[in-house]
C-alpha positions in Angstrom: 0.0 0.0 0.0 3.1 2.1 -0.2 1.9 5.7 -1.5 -1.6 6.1 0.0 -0.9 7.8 3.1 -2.1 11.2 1.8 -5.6 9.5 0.8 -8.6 10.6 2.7 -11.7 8.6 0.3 -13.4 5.9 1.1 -15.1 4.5 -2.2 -18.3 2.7 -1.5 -19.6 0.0 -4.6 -23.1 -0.7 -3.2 -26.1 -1.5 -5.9 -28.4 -0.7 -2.9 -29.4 3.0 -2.4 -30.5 2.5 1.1 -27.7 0.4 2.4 -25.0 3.0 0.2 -26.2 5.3 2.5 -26.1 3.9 5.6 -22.3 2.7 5.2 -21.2 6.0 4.0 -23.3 7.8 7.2 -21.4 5.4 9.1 -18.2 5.8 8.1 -18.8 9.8 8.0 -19.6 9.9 11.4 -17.2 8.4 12.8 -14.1 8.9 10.7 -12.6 12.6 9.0 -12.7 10.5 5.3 -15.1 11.6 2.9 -17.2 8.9 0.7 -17.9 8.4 -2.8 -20.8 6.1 -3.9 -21.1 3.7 -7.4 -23.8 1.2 -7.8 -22.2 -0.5 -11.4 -19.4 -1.3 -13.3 -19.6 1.1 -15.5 -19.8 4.1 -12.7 -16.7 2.1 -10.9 -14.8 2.4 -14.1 -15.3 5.9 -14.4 -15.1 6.9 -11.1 -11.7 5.4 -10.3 -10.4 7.5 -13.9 -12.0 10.5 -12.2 -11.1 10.0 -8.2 -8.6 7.1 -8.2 -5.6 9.2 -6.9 -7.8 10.4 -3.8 -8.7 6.7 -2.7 -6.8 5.0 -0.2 -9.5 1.4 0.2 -12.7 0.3 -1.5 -15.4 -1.2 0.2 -17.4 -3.6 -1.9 -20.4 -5.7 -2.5 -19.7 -8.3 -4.5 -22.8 -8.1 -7.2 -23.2 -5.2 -8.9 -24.8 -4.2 -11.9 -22.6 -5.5 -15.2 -20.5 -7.4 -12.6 -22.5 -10.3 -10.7 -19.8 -12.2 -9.8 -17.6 -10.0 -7.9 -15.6 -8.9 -11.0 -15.7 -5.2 -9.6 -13.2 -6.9 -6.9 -10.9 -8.0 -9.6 -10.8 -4.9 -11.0 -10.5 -2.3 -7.8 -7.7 -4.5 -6.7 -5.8 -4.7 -9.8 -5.6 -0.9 -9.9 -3.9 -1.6 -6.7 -6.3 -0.4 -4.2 -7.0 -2.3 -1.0 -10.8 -4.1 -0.3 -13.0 -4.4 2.1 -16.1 -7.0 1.2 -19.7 -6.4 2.7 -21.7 -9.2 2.1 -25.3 -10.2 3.5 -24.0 -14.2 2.5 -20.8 -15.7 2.8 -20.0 -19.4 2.6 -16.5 -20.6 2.5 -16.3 -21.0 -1.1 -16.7 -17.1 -1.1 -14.4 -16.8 2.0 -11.8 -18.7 0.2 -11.8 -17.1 -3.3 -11.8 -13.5 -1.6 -8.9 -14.0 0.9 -6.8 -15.6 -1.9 -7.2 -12.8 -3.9 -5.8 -10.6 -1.1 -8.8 -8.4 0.2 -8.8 -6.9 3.5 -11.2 -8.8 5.1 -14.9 -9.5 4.6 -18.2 -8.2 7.1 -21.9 -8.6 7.3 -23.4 -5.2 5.6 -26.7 -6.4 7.7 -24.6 -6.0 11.2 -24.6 -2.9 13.3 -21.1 -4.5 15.3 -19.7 -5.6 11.8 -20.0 -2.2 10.1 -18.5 -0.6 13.3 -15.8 -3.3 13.1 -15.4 -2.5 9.6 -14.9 1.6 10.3 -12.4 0.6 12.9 -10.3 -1.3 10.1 -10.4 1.5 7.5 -9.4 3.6 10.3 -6.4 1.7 11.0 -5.4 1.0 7.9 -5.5 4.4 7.3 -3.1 5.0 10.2 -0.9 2.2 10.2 1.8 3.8 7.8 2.8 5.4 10.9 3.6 2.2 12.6 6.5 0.2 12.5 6.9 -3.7 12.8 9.8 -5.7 13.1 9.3 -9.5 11.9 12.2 -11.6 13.6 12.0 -15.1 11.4 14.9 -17.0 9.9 13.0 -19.2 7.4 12.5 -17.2 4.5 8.7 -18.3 3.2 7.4 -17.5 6.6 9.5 -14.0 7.3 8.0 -13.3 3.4 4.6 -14.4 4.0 4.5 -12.3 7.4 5.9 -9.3 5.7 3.0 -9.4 2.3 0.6 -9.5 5.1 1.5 -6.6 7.2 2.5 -4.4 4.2 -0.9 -5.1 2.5 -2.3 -3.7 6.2 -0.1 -0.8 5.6 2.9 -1.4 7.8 6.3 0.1 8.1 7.9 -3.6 8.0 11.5 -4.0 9.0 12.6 -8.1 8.6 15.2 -9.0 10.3 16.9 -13.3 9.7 17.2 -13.7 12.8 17.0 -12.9 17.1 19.9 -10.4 17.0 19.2 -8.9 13.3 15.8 -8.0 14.9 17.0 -6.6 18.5 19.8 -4.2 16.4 16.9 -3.3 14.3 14.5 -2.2 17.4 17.7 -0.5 18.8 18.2 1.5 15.7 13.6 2.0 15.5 13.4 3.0 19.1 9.6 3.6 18.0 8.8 0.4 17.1 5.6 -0.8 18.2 5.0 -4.3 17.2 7.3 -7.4 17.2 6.2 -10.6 15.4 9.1 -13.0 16.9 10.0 -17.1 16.2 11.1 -19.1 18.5 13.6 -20.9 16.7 16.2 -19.1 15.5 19.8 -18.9 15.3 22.1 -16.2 17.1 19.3 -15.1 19.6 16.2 -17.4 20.1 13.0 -15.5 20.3 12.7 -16.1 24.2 16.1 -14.4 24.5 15.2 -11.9 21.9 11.7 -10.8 23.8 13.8 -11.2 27.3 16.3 -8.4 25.9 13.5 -6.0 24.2 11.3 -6.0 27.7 15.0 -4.3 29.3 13.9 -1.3 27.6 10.4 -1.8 26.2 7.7 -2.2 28.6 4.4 -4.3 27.1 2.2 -0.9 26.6 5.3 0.7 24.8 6.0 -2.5 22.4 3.5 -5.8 21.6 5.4 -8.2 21.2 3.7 -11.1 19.4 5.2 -14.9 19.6 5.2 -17.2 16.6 5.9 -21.2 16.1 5.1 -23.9 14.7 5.6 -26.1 18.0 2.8 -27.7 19.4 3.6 -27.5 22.9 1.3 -25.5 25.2 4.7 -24.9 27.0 6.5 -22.9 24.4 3.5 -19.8 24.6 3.6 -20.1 28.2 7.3 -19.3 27.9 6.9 -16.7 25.2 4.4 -14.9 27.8 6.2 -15.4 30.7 9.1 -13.9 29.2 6.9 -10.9 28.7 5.3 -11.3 25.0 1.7 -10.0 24.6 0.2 -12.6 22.9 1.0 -16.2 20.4 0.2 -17.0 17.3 0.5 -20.5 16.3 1.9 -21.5 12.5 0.3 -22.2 10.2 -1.8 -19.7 10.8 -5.2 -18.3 8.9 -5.2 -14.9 7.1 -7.9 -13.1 9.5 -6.5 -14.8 12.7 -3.1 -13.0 11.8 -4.7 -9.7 10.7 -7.1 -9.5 14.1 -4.2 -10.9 16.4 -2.0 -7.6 15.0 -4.8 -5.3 15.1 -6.0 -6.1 18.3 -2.7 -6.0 19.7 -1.7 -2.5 18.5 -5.6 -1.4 19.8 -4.5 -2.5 23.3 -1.1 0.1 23.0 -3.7 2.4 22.1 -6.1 2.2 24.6 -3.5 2.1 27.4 -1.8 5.2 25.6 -5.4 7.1 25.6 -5.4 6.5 29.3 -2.5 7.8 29.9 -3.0 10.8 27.9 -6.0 11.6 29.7 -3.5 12.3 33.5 -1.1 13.7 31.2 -2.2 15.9 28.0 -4.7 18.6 28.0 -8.0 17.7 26.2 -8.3 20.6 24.4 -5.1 21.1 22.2 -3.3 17.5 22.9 -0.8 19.5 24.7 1.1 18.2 28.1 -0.6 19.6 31.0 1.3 21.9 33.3 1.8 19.0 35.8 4.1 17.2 33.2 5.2 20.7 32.1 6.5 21.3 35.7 8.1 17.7 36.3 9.8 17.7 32.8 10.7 21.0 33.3 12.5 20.6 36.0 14.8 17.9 34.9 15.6 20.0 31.2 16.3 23.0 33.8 19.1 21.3 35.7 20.6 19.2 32.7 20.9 22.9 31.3 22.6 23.7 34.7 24.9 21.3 34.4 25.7 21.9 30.7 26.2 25.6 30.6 22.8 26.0 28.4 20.2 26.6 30.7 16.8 26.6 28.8 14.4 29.9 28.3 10.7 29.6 29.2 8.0 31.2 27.4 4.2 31.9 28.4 2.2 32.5 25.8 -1.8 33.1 25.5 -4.7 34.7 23.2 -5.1 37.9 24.2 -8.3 39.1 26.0 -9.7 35.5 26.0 -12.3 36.0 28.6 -14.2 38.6 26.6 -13.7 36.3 23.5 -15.7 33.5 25.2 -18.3 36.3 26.5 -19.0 37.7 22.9 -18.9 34.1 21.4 -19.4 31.8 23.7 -16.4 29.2 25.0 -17.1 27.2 21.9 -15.4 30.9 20.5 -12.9 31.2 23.1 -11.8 27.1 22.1 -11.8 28.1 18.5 -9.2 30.8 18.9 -7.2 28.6 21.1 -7.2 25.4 19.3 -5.8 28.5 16.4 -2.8 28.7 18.0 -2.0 25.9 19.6 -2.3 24.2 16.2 0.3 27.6 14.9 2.2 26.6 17.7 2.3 23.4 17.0 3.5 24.2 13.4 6.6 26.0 14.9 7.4 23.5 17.2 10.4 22.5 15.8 13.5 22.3 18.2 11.5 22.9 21.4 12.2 20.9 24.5 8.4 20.5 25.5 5.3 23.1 25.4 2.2 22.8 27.7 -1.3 24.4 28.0 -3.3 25.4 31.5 -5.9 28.3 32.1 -3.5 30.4 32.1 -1.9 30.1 28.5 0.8 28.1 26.8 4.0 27.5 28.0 6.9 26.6 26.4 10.7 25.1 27.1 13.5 25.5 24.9 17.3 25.9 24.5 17.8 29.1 22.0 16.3 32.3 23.3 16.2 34.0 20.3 14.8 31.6 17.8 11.9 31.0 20.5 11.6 34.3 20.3 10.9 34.6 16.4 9.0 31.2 16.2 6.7 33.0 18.7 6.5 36.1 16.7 5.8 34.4 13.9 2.7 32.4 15.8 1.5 35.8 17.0 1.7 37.4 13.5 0.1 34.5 11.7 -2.5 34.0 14.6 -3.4 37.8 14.2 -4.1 37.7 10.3 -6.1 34.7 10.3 -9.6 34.6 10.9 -11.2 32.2 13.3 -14.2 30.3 12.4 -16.5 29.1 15.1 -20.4 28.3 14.1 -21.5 31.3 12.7 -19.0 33.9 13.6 -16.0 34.8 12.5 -13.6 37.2 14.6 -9.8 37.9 14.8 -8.0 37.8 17.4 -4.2 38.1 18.5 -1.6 37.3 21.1 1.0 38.2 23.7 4.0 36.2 25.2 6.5 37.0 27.8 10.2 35.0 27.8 11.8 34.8 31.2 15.4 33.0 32.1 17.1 33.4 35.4 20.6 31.5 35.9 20.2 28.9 39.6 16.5 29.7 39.1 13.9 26.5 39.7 11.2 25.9 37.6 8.6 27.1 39.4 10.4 30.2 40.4 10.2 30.6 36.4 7.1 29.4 35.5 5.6 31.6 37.9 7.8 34.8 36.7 6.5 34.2 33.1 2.8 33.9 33.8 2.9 37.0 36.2 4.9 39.1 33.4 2.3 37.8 30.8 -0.6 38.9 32.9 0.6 42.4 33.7 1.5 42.4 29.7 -2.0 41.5 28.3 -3.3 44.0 31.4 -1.7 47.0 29.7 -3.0 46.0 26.2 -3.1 43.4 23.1 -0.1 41.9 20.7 2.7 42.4 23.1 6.0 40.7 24.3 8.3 41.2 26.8 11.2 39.4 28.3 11.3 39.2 32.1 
């Protein structure tokens, strides 16, 4: 699937009006990917001339007009685009002749759980070219096989022959998050591989996923024991492989959300200023030590209060969300940046190019106009930039805000350095 990252349409091939509609709804409503609709062969043709370089994955009934025998399938993935198949039958002949042709997988159109199961997919396949995955397998039909089926879910796939190919490769990918791992290997063993890679990969920061052919109940007890999130056993069916993955990688996820929520502010995705304050302090005296001591910046939309007051807080989060996304944009080179009530703070090691990334925020912020409901406004912003040699960061923190506040007291578009 190399190349469709920058794909946001989900093309729907649905003879049924009705049930078009209620598969595009429900992938509208829950995804940002918009939805185009054909109900024949001959609009499929002509739509993928038209739209094929804005769609990422079909999904597909498999009789259609002027293709009753799932011929549009043929066709959608010979132009190299990945398929879903919504069927209200399927018997195993069916089952058989789809997953050897390579589709995605296959769901009930007449299921509420199925067609949410099916959003979830497209949403991770949509996603997973972010995601790296290290296959650790030294025969070379099986590492091959493993690799066809995670690249045609739209994995980053890094093989490695054996134990120690794969644990350089995770040392050289520290953000790898999924390890498909034999047991029988040469060099390093997979027990000794997922031994080494739980030294500095905890299980919510890496799945690790154990694979043989042994038949021996004792071999996954090792494998988990050792600290592997789950076994697969060889040979192994398409879908089994494909759920196992996704389910795997849904479990880093949820246990990432969580922790987001204690740690990240809901509004921007930003740290809170708890994490602010603990990270803080530990850049602050590395900097000590090293001669560099970092600057701190407080930033914050000007008159915000009155902003929610003239357009309500769904306003106020408008013109916010504004610039933490500018922020965002200029982000580059920063130690860490937070949001509270009381603006956006920000670490880093260069006063002056903090200084005109944050002009450049407030000049952008001040010529763009923010949209919320209705209304549109424009706004703008001050910041303050405070650094004090032997200073904590508290001391600091607390400097910047209180210099930003007097600052936006006086007036609007300001900056100061404290």
């Amino acid at each position: 699937m190399s190349g469709q990252t920058n794909k946001n349409t989900v093309l729907v091939v649905e003879n049924s009006n009705t049930q078009a509609r209620i598969i595009t709804e429900h992938i509208e409503s829950i995804t940002p990917f918009d939805t185009i609709v054909v109900n024949s062969m001959d609009a499929l043709e002509s739509r993928l001339e038209d739209a094929g370089n804005d769609v990422f994955i079909a999904v597909m009934n498999l009789n259609i007009k002027g293709a009753p025998d799932g011929e549009a399938v043929d066709y959608v993935l010979a132009r190299k685009v990945p398929c879903i198949i919504l069927t209200s039958t399927f018997d195993e002949e069916i089952r058989n002749r789809f997953i050897e042709k390579n589709v995605l997988d296959y769901f009930n159109k007449s299921s509420r759980q199925d067609l949410e199961e099916m959003v979830d997919l497209i949403r991770r396949i949509y996603s997973n070219h972010e995601i790296k995955v290290v296959i650790a397998e030294d025969n070379s039909t099986a590492r091959k096989i493993m690799q066809n089926l995670l690249e045609r879910l739209n994995f980053t796939v890094l093989p490695g022959k054996d134990g120690a190919e794969a644990l350089e490769l995770i040392k050289a990918n520290p953000d790898v998050k999924l390890l498909l791992t034999d047991y029988e290997m040469p060099n390093l063993d997979g027990f000794e591989l997922v031994s080494e890679i739980r030294k500095t990969h905890s299980r919510d920061q890496l799945a690790i996923l154990g694979v043989s052919a042994h038949d021996s109940g004792a071999i996954t007890a090792k494998f988990l024991k050792r600290g592997a999130n789950d076994f697969l056993k060889k040979p192994f069916e398409v879908e089994e492989f494909s759920w196992r993955v996704t389910n795997n990688l849904n479990e880093l996820e949820r246990v990432r959300s969580i922790k987001d929520a204690y740690s990240r502010d809901p509004l921007t995705g930003f740290y809170n200023l708890g994490v602010f304050i603990e990270k803080g302090q530990l850049l602050l005296k590395e900097g000590m030590k090293t001669g560099n001591e970092p600057v701190l910046a407080a930033f914050n939309v000007d008159n915000i209060l009155e902003i929610n007051s003239k357009f309500g807080w769904a306003g106020g989060f408008a013109a916010l969300k504004k610039a933490s996304s500018l922020l965002d944009q200029h982000s580059f080179g920063w130690e860490i940046i937070a949001r509270s009530d009381y603006g956006f703070f920000i670490l880093a090691d260069d006063l002056e190019a903090l200084k005109r990334d944050l002009s450049s925020v407030k000049a952008a912020l001040a010529s763009t106009e923010i949209i919320s409901g209705p209304d549109r406004f424009m706004v703008s912003a001050s910041f303050t930039l405070s650094k004090g040699e032997g200073t904590d960061i508290d001391t600091l923190l607390s400097r910047a805000a209180m210099g930003l506040k007097g600052l936006q007291a006086k007036g609007v578009n300001g900056f100061s350095f404290i």
